[in-house]
Residue frames relative to the residue before (quaternion, step in Angstrom):
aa qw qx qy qz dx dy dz
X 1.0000 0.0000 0.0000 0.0000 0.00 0.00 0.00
X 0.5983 -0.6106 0.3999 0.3305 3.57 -0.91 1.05
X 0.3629 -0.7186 0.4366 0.4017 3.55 -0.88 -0.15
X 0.6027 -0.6513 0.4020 0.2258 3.35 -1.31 0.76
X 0.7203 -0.5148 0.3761 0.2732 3.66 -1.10 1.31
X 0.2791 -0.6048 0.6833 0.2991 3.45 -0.99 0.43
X 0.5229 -0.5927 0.5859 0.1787 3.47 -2.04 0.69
X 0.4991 -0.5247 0.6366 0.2650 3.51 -1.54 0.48
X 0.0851 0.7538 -0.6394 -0.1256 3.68 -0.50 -0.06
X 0.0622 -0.7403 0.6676 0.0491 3.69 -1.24 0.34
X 0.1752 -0.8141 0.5517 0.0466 3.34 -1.04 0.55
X 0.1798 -0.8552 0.4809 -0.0704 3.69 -0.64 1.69
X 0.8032 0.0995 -0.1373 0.5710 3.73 -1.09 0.84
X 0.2713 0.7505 -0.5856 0.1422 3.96 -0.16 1.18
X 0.3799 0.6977 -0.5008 0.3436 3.14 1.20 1.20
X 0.0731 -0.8498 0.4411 0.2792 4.00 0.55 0.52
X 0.0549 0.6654 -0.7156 0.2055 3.60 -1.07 0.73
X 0.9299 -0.0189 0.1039 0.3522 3.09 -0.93 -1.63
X 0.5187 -0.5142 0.3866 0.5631 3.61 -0.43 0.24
X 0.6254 0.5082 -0.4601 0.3727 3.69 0.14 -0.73
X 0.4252 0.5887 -0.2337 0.6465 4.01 1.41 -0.66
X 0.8129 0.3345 -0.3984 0.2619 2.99 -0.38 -0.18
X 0.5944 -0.7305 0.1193 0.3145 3.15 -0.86 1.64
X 0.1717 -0.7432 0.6013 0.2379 4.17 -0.35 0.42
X 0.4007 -0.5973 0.6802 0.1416 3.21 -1.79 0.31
X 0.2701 0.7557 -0.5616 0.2014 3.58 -1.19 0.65
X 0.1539 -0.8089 0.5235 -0.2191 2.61 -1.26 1.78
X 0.3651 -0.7024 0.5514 0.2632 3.71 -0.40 0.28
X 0.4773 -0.6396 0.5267 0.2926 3.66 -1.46 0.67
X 0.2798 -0.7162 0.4868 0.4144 3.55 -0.89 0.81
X 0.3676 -0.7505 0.4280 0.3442 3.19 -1.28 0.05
X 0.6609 0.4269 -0.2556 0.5619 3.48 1.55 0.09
X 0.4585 -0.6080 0.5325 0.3696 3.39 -1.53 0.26
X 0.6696 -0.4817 0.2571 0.5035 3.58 -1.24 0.08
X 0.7546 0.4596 -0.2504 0.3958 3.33 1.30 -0.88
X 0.7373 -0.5406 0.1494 0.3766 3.56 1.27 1.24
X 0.5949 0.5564 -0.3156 0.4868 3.48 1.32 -0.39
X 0.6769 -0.6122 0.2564 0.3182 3.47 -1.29 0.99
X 0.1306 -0.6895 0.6733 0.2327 3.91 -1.11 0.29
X 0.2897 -0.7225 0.6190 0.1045 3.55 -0.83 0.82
X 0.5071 -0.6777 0.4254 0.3202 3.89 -0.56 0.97
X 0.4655 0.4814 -0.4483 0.5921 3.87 1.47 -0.29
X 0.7223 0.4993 -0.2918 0.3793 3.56 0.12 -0.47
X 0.6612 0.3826 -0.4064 0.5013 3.70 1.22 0.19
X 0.2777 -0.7160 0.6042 0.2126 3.63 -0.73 0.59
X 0.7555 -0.1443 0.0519 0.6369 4.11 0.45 -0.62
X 0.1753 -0.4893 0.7831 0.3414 3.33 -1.91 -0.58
X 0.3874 -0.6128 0.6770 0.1271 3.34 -1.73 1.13
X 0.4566 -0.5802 0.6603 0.1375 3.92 -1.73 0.75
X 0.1398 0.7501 -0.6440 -0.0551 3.10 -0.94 0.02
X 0.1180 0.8553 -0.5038 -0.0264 3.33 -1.01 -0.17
X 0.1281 -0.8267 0.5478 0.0072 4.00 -1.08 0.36
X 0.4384 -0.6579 0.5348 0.2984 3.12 -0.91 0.25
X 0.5817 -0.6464 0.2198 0.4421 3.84 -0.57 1.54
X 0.8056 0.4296 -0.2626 0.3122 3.72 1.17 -0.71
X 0.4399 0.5896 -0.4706 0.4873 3.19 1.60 0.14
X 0.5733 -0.4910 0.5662 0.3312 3.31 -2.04 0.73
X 0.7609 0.5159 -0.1648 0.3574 3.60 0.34 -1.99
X 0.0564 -0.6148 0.7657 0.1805 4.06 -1.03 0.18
X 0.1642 -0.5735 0.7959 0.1033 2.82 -1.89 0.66
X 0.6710 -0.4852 0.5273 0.1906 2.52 -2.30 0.60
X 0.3418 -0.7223 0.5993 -0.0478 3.32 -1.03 1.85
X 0.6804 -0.3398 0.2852 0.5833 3.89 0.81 -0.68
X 0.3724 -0.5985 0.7027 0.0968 3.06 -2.00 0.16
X 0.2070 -0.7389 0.6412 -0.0094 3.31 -0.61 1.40
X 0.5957 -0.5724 0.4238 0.3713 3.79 -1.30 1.03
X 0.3183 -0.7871 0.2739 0.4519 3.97 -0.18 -0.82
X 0.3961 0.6244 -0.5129 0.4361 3.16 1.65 1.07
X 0.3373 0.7318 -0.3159 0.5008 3.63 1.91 0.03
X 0.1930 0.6882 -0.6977 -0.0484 3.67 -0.87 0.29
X 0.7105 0.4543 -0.2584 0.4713 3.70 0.60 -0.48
X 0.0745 -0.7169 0.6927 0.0252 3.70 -1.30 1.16
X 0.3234 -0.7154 0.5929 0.1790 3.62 -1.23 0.57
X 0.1765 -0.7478 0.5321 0.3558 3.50 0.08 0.10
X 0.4934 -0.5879 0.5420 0.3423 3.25 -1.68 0.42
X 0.5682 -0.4656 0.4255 0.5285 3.54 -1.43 0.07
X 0.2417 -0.6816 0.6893 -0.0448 3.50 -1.54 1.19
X 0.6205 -0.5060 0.4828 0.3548 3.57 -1.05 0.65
X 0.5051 -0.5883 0.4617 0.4308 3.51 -1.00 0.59
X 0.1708 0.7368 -0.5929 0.2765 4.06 -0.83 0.44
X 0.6668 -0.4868 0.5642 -0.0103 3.22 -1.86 0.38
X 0.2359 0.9013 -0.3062 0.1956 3.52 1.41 0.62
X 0.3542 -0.7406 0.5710 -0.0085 3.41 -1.08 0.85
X 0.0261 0.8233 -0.5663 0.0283 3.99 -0.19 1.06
X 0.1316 0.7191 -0.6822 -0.0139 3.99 -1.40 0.54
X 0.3924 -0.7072 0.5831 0.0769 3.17 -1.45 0.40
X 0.0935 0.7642 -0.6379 -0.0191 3.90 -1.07 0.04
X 0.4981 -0.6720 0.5224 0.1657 3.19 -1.18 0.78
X 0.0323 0.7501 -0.6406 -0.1610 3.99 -0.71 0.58
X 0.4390 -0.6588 0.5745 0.2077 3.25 -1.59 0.70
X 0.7823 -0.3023 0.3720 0.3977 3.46 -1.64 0.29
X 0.7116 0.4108 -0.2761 0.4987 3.66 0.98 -1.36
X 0.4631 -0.6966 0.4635 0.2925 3.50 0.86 -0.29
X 0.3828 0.6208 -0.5370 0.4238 3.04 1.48 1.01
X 0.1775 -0.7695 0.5979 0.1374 4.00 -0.92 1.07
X 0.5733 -0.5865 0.4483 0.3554 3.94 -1.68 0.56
X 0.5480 -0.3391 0.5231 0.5578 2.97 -1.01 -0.49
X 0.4956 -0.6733 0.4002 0.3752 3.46 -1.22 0.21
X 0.5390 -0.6253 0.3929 0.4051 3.53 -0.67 0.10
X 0.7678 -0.2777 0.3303 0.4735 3.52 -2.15 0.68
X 0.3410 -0.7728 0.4939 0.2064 3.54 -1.18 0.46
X 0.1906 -0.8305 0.4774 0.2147 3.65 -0.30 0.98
X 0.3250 -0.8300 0.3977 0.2178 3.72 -0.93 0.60
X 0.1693 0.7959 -0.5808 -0.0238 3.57 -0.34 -0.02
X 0.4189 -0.6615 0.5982 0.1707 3.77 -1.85 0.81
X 0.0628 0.8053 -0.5850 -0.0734 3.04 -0.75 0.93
X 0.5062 -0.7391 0.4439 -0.0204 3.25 -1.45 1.28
């Protein structure tokens, strides 16, 4: 099976305060594999989180979102310099590469 598109990710409200504030993730489903051929939304099974602090080498896994999901709240995170990416897994259990990291400071 071909491999699976990397995601856009974007990141909204990184003022902390209220829960509504608090920063969300969100991403669109791709709709193709990397190697140009179609991905059908039956055909994703989740999208995986990841995430790292800017000086660490390693991301870890933050959560796993269903793949009728496009949107991730983050939980509250120590204050820090942080680094977030996403990937898409298929049905076959075949995951993307992960996606461009997006950065945000939390306070």
């Amino acid at each position: 099976m071909p491999a699976l598109c990397i995601l856009a990710l974007m990141l909204a409200g990184c003022n902390g305060g209220s829960a509504s504030d608090q920063p969300t993730l969100s991403w669109s489903a791709p709709m193709t594999r990397a190697d140009g051929s179609a991905l059908r939304v039956g055909q994703i099974e989740s999208f995986k989180i990841y995430y790292r602090l800017r000086h660490e080498q390693t991301f870890r896994l933050l959560g796993r979102q269903d793949s009728t999901v496009t949107r991730y709240r983050l939980p509250s995170l120590p204050p820090g310099a942080y680094e977030f990416a996403i990937s898409t897994v298929d049905t076959e259990g075949l995951e993307s590469r992960r996606s461009e990291p997006v950065s945000v400071d939390l306070i």
